[in-house]
Backbone as XML, in Angstrom:
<?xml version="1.0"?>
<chain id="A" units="angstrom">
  <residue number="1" name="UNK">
    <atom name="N" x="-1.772" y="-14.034" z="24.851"/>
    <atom name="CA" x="-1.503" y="-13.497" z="23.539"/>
    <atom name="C" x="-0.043" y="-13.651" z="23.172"/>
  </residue>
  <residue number="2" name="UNK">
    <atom name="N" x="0.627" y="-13.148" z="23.773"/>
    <atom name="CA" x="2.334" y="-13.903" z="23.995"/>
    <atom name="C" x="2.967" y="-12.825" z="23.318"/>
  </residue>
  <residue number="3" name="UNK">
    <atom name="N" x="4.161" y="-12.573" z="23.003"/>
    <atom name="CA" x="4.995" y="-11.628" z="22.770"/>
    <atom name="C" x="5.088" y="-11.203" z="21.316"/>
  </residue>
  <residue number="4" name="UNK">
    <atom name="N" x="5.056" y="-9.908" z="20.692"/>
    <atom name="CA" x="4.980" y="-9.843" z="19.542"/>
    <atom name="C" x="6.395" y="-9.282" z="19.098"/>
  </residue>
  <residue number="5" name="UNK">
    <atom name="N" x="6.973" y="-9.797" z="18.294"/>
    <atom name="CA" x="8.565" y="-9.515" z="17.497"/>
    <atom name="C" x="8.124" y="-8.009" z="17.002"/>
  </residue>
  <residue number="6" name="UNK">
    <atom name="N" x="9.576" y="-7.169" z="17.551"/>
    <atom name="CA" x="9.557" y="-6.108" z="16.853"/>
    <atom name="C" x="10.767" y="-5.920" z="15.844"/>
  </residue>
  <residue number="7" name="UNK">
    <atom name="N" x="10.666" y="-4.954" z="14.746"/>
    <atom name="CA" x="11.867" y="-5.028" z="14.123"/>
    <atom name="C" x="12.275" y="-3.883" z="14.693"/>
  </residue>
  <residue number="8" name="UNK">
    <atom name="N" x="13.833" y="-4.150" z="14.269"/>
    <atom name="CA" x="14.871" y="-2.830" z="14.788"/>
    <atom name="C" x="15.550" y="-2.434" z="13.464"/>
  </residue>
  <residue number="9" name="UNK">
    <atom name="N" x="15.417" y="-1.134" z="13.185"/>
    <atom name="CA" x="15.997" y="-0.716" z="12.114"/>
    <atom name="C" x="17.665" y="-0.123" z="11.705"/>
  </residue>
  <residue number="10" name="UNK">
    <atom name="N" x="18.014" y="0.253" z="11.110"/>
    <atom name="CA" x="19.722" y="0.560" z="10.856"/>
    <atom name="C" x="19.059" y="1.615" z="10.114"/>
  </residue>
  <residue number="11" name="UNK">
    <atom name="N" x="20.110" y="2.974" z="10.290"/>
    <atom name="CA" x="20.179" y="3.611" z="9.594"/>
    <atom name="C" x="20.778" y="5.258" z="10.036"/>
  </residue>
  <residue number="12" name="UNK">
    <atom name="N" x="20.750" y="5.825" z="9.199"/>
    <atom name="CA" x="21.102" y="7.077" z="9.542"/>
    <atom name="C" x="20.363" y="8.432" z="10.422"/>
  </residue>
  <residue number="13" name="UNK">
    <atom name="N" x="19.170" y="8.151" z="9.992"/>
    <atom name="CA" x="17.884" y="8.662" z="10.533"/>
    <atom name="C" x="16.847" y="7.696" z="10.967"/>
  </residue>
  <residue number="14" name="UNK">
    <atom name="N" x="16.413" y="7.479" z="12.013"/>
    <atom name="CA" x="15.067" y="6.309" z="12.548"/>
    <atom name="C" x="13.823" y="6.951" z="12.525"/>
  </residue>
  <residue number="15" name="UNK">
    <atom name="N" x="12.873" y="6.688" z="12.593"/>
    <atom name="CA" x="11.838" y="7.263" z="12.874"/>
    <atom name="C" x="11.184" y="6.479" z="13.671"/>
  </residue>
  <residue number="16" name="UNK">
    <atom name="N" x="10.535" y="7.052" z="14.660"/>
    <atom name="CA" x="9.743" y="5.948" z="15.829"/>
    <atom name="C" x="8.655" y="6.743" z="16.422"/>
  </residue>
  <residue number="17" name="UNK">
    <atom name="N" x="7.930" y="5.559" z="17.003"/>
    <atom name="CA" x="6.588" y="5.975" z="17.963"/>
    <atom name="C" x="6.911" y="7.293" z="18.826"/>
  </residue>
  <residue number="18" name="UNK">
    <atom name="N" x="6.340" y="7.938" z="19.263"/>
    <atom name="CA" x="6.528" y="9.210" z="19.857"/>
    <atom name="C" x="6.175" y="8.791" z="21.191"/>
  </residue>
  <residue number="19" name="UNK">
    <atom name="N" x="5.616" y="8.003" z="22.018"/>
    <atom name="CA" x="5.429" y="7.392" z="22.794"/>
    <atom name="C" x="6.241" y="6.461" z="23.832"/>
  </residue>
  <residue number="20" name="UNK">
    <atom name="N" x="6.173" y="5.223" z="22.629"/>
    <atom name="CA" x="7.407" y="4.108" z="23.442"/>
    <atom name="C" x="8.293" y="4.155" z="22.247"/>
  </residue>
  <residue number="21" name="UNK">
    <atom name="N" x="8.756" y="4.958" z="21.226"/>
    <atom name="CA" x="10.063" y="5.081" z="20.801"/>
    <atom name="C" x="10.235" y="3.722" z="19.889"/>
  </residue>
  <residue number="22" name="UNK">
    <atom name="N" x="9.196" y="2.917" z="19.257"/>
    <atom name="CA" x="9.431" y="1.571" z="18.625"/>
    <atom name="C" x="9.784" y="1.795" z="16.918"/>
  </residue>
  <residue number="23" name="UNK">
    <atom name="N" x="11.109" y="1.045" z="16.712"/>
    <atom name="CA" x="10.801" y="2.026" z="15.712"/>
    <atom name="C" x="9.828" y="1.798" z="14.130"/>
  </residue>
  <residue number="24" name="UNK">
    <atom name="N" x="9.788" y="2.710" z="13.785"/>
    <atom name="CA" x="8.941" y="2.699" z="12.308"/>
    <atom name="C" x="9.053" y="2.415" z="10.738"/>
  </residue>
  <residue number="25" name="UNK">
    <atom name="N" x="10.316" y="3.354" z="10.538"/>
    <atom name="CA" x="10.724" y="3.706" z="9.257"/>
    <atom name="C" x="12.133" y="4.229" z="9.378"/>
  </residue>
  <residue number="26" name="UNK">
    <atom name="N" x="12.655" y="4.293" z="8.310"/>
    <atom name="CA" x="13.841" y="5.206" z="8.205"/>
    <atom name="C" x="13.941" y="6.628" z="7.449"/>
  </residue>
  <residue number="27" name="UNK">
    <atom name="N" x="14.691" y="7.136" z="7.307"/>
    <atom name="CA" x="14.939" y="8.502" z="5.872"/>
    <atom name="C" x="14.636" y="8.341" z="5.012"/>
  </residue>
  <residue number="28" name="UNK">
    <atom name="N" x="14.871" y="7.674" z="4.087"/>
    <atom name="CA" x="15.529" y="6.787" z="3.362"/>
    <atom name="C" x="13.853" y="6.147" z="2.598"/>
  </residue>
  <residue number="29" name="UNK">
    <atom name="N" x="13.003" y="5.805" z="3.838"/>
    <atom name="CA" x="12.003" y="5.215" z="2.924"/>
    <atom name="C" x="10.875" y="6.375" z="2.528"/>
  </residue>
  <residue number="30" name="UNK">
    <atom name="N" x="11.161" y="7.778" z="3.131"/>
    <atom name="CA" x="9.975" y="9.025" z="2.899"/>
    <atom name="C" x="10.192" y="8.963" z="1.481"/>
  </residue>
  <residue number="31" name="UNK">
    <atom name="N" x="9.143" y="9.309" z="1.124"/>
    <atom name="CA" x="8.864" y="9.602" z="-0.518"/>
    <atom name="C" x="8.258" y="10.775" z="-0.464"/>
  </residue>
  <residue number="32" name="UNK">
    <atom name="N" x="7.694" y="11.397" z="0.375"/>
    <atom name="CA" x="7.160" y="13.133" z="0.576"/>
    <atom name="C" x="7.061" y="13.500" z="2.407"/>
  </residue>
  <residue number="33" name="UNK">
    <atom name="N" x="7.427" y="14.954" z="2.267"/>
    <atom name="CA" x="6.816" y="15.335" z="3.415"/>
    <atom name="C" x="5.839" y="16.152" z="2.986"/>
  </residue>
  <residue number="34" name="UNK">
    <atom name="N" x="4.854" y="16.649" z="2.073"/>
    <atom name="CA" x="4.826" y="17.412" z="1.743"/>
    <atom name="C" x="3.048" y="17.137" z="1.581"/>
  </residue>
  <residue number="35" name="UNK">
    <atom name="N" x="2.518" y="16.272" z="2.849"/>
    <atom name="CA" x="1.400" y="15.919" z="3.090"/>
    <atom name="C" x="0.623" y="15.927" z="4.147"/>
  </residue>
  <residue number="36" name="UNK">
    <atom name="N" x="-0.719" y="16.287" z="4.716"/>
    <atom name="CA" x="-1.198" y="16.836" z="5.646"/>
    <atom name="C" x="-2.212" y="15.171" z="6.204"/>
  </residue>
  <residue number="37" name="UNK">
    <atom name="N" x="-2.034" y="15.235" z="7.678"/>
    <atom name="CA" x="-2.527" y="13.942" z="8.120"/>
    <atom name="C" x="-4.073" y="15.381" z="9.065"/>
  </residue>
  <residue number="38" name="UNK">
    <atom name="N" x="-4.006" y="14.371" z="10.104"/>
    <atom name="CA" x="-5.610" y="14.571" z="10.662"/>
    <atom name="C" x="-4.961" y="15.932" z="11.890"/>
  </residue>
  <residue number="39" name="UNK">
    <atom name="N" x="-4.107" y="15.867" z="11.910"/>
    <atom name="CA" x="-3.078" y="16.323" z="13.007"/>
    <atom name="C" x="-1.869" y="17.172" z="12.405"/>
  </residue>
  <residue number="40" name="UNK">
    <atom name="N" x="-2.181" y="17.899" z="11.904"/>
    <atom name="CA" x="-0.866" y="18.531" z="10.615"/>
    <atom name="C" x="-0.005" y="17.761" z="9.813"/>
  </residue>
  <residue number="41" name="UNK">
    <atom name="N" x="1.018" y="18.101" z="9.671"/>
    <atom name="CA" x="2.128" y="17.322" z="8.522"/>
    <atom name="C" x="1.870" y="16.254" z="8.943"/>
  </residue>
  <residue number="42" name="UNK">
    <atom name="N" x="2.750" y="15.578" z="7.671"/>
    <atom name="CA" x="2.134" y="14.152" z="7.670"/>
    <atom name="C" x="3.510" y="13.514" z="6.742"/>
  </residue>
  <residue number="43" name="UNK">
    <atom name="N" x="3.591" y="12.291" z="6.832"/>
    <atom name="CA" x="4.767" y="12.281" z="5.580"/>
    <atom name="C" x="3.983" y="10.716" z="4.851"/>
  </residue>
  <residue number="44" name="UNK">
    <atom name="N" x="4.603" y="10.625" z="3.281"/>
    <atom name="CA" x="3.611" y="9.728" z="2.463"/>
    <atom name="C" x="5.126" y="8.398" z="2.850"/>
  </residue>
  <residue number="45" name="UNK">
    <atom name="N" x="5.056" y="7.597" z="3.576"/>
    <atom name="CA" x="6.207" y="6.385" z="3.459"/>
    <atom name="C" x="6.480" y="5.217" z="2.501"/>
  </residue>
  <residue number="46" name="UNK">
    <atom name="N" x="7.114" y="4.580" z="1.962"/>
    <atom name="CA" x="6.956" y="3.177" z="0.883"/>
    <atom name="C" x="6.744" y="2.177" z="2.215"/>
  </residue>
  <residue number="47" name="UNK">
    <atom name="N" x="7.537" y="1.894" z="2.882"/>
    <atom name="CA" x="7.623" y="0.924" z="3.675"/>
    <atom name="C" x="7.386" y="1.296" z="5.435"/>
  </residue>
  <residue number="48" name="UNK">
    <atom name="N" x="6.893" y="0.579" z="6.377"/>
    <atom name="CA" x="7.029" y="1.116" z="7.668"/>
    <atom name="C" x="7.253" y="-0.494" z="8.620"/>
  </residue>
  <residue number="49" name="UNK">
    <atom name="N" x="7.194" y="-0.412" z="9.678"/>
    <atom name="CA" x="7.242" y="-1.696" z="10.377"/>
    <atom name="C" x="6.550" y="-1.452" z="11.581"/>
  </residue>
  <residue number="50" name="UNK">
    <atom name="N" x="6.640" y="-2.099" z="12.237"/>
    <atom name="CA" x="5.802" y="-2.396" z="13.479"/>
    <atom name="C" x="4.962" y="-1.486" z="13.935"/>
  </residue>
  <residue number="51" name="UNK">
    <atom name="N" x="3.677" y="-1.839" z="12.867"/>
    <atom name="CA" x="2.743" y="-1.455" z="12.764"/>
    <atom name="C" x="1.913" y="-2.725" z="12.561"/>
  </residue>
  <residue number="52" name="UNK">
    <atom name="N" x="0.484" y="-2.161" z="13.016"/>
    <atom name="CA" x="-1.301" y="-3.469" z="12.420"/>
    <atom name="C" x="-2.046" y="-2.396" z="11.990"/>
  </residue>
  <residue number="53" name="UNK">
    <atom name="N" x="-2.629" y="-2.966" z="11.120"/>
    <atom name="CA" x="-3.826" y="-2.309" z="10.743"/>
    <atom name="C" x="-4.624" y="-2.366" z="11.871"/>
  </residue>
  <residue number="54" name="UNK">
    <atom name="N" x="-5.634" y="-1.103" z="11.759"/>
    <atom name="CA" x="-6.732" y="-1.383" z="13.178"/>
    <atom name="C" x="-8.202" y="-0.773" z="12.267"/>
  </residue>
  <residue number="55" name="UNK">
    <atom name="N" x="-9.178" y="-1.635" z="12.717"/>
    <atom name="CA" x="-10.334" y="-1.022" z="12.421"/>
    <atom name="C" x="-10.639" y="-1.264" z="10.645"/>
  </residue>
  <residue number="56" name="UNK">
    <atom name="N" x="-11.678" y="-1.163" z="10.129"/>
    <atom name="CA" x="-12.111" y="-1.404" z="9.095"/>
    <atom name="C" x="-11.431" y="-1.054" z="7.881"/>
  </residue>
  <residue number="57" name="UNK">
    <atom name="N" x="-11.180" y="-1.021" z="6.964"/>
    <atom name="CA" x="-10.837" y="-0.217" z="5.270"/>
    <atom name="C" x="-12.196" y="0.391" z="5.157"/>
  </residue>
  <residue number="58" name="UNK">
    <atom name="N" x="-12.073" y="1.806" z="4.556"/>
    <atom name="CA" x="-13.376" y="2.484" z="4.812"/>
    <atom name="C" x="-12.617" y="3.952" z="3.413"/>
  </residue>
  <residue number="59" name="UNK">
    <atom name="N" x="-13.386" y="4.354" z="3.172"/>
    <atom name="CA" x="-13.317" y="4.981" z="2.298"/>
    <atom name="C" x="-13.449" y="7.027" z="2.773"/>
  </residue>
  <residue number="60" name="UNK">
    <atom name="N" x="-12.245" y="7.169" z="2.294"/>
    <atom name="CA" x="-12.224" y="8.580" z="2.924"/>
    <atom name="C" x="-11.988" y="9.867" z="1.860"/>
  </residue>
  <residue number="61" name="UNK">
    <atom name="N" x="-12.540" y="10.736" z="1.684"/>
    <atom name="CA" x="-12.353" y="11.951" z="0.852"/>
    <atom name="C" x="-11.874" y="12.596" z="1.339"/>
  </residue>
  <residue number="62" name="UNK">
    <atom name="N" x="-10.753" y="13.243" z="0.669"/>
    <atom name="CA" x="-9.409" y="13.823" z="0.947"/>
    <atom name="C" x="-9.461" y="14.873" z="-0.152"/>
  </residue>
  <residue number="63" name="UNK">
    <atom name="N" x="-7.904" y="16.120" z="-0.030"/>
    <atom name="CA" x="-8.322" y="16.890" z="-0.827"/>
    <atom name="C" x="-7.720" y="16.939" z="-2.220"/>
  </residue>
  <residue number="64" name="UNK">
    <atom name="N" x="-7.173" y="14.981" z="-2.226"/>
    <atom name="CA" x="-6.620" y="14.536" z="-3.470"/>
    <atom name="C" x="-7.819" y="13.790" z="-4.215"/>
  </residue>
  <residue number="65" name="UNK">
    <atom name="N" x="-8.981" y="13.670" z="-3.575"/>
    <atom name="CA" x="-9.686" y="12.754" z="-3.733"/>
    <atom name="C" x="-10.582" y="11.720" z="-2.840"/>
  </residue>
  <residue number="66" name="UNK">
    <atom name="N" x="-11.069" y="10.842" z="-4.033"/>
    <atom name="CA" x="-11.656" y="9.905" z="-2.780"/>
    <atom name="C" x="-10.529" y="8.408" z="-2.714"/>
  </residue>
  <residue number="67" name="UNK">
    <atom name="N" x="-10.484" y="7.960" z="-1.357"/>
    <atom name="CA" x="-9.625" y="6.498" z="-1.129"/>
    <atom name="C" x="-10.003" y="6.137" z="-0.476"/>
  </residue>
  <residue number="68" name="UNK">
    <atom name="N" x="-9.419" y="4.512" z="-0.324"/>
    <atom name="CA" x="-9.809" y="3.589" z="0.452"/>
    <atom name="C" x="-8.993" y="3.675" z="1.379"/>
  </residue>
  <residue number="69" name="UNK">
    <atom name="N" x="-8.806" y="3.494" z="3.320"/>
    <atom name="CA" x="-7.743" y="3.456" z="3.631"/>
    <atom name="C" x="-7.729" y="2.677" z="4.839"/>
  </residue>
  <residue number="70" name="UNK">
    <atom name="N" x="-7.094" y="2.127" z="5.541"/>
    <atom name="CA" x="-7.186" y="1.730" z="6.864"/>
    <atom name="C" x="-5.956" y="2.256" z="8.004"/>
  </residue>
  <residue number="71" name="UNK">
    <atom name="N" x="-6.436" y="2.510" z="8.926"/>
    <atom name="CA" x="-5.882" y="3.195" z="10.261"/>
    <atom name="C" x="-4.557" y="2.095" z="10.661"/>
  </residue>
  <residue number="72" name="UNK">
    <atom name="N" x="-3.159" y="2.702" z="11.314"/>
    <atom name="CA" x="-2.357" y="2.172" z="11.498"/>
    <atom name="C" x="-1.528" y="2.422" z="12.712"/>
  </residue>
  <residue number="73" name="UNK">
    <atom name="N" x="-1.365" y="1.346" z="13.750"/>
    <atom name="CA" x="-0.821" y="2.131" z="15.167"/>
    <atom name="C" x="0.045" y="1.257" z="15.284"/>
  </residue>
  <residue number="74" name="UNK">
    <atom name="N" x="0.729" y="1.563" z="16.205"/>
    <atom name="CA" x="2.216" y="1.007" z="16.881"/>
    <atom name="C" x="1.971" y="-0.491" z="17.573"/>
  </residue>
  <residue number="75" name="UNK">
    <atom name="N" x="2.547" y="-1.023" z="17.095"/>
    <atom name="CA" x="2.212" y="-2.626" z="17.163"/>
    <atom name="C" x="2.705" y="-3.225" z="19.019"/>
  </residue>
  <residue number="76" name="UNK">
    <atom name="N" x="3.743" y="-1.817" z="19.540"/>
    <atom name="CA" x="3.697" y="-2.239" z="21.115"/>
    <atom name="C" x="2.914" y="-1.371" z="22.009"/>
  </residue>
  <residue number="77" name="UNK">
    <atom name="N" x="2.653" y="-0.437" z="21.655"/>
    <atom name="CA" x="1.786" y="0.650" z="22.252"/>
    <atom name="C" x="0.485" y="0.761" z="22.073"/>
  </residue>
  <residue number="78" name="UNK">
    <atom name="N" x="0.177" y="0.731" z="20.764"/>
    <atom name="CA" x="-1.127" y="0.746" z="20.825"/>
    <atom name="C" x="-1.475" y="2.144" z="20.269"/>
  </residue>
  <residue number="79" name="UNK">
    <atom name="N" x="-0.723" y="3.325" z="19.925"/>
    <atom name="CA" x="-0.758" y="4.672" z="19.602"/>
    <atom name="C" x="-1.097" y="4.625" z="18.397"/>
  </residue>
  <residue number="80" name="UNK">
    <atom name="N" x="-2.354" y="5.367" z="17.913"/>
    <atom name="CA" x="-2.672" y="5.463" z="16.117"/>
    <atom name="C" x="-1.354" y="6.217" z="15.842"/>
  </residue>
  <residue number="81" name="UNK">
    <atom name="N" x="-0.887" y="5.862" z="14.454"/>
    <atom name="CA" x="-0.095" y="6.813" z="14.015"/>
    <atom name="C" x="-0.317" y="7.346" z="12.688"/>
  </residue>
  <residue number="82" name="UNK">
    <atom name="N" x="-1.445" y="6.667" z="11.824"/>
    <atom name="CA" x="-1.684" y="7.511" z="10.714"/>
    <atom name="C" x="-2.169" y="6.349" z="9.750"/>
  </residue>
  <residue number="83" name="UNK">
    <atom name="N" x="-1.989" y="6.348" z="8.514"/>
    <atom name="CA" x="-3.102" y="5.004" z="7.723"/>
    <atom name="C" x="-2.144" y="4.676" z="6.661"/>
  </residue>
  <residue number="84" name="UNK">
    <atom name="N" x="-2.655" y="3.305" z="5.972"/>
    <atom name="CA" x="-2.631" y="2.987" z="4.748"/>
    <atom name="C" x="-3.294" y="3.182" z="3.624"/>
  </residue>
  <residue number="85" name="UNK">
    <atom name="N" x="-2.856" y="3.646" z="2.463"/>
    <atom name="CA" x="-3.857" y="3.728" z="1.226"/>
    <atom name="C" x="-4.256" y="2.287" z="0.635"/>
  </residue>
  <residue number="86" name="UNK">
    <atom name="N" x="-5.353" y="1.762" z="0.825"/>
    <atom name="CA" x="-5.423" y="0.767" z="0.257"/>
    <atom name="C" x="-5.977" y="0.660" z="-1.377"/>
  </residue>
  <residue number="87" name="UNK">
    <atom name="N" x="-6.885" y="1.725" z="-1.508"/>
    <atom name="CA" x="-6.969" y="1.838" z="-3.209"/>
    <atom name="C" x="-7.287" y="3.345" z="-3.486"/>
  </residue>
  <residue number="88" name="UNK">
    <atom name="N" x="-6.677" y="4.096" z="-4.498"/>
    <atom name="CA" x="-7.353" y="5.464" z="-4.925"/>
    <atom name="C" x="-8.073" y="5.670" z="-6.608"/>
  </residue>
  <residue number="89" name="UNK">
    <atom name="N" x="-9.428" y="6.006" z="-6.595"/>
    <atom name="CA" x="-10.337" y="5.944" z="-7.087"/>
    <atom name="C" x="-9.353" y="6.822" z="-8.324"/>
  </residue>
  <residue number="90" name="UNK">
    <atom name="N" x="-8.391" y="7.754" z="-8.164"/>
    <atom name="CA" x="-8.558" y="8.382" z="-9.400"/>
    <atom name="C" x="-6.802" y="8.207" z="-10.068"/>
  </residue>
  <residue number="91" name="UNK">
    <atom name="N" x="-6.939" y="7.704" z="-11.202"/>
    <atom name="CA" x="-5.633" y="7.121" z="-11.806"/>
    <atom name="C" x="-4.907" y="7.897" z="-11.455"/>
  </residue>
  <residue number="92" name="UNK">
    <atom name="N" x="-4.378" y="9.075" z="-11.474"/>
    <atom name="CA" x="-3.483" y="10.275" z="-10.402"/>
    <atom name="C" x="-3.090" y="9.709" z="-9.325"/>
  </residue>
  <residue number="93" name="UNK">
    <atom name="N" x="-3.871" y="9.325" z="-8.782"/>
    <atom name="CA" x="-2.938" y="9.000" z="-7.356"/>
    <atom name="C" x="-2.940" y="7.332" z="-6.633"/>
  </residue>
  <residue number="94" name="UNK">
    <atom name="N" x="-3.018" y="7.034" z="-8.142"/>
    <atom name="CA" x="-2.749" y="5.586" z="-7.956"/>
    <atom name="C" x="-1.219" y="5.244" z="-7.134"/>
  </residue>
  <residue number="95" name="UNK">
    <atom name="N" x="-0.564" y="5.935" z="-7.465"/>
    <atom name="CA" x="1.067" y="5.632" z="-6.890"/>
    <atom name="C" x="1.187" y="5.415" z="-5.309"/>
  </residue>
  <residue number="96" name="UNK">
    <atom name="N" x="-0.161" y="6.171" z="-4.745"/>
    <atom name="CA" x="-0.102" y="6.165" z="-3.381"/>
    <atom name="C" x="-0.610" y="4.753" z="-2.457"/>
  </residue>
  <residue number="97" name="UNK">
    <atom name="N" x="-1.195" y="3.876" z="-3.772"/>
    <atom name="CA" x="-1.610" y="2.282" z="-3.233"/>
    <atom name="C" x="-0.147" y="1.442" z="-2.576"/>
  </residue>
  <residue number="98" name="UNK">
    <atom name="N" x="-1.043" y="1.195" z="-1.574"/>
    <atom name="CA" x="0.524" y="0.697" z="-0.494"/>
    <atom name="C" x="1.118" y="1.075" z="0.309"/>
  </residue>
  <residue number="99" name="UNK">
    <atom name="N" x="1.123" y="2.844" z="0.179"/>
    <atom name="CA" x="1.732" y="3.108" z="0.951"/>
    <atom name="C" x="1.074" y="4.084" z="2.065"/>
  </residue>
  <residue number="100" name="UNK">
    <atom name="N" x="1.888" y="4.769" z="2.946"/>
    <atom name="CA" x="1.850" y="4.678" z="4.297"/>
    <atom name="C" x="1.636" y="6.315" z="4.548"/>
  </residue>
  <residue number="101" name="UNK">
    <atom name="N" x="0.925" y="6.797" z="5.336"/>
    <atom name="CA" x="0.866" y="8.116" z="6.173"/>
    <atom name="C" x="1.145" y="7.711" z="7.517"/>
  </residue>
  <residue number="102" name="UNK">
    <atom name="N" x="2.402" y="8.605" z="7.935"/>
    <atom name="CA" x="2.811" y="8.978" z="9.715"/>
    <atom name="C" x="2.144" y="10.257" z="9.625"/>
  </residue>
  <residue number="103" name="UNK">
    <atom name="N" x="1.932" y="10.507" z="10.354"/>
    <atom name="CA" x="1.824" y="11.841" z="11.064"/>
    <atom name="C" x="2.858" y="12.256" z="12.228"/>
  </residue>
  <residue number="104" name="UNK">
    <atom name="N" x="3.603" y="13.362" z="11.606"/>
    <atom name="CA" x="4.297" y="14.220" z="12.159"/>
    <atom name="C" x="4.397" y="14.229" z="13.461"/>
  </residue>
  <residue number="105" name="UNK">
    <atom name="N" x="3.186" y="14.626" z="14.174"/>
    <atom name="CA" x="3.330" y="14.916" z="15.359"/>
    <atom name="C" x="2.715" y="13.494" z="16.513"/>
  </residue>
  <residue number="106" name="UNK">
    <atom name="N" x="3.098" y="11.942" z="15.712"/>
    <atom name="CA" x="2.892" y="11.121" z="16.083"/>
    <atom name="C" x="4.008" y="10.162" z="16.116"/>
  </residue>
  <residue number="107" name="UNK">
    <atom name="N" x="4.915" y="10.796" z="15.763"/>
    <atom name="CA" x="6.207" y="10.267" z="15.335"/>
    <atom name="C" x="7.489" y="10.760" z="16.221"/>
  </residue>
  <residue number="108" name="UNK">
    <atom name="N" x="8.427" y="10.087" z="16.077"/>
    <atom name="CA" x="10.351" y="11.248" z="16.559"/>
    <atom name="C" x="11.080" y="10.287" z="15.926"/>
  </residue>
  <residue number="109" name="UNK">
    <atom name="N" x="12.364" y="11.294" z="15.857"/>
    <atom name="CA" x="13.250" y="10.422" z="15.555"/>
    <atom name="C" x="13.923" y="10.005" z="16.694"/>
  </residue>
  <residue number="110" name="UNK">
    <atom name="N" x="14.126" y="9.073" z="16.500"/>
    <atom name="CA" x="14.966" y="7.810" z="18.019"/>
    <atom name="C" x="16.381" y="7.723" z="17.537"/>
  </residue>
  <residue number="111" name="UNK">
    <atom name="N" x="16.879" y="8.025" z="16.566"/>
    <atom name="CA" x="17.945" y="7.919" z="16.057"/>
    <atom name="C" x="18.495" y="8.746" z="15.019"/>
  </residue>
</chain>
C-alpha cells in the first residue's frame, strides 16, 4: 500500500488525533463549538486534513434535521473521529455542506 503523506499544520492552536497526535485542523478553522457529536461536544470545522472518508454516505436524522453524511477517521491511525455533511435536506442548514464534525473527546490539542 506504501506510505501515505501527512500534512503538518502551523499555527497557534493544532488540533490532532487523540491517539497518534496527527494533526487535523487548526483554531482558526472552528466555525462552532457549540455542537453535539455521538460522544458529546463536537465542533462544526470548514477545513480538516488527514483524514478519508470511511464507509458509505448514508443519511442521518439529527436534531437539526435530516442529512446526508459520511464517517471520517485519521488517515494514520485508523481512529473514527467524527463525519462530513455531505448534503442537508433543509435550506437552514445548508451552510453545513462541506463541512466537518470532530468530536471533542476524539481529538487534543498537540500544539
Amino acid at each position: 500500500m506504501g506510505l501515505k503523506y501527512r500534512e503538518y499544520l502551523e499555527g497557534r492552536r493544532i488540533y490532532g488525533c487523540s491517539k497518534c497526535r496527527s494533526h487535523l485542523t487548526t483554531g482558526d478553522r472552528i466555525l462552532s463549538k457549540g455542537f453535539r457529536g455521538n460522544n458529546g461536544e463536537a465542533y462544526l470545522i470548514h477545513n480538516v486534513v488527514n483524514v478519508s472518508e470511511t464507509g458509505e454516505e448514508h443519511e442521518s436524522i439529527m436534531t437539526t434535521g435530516r442529512h446526508k453524511i459520511i464517517h471520517i477517521s485519521c488517515v494514520r491511525c485508523g481512529s473514527q473521529l467524527g463525519w462530513k455533511y455531505t448534503e442537508a435536506h433543509d435550506e437552514e442548514q445548508k451552510y453545513k455542506e462541506g463541512k466537518y464534525i470532530l468530536e471533542r473527546n476524539l481529538i487534543r490539542i498537540v500544539k
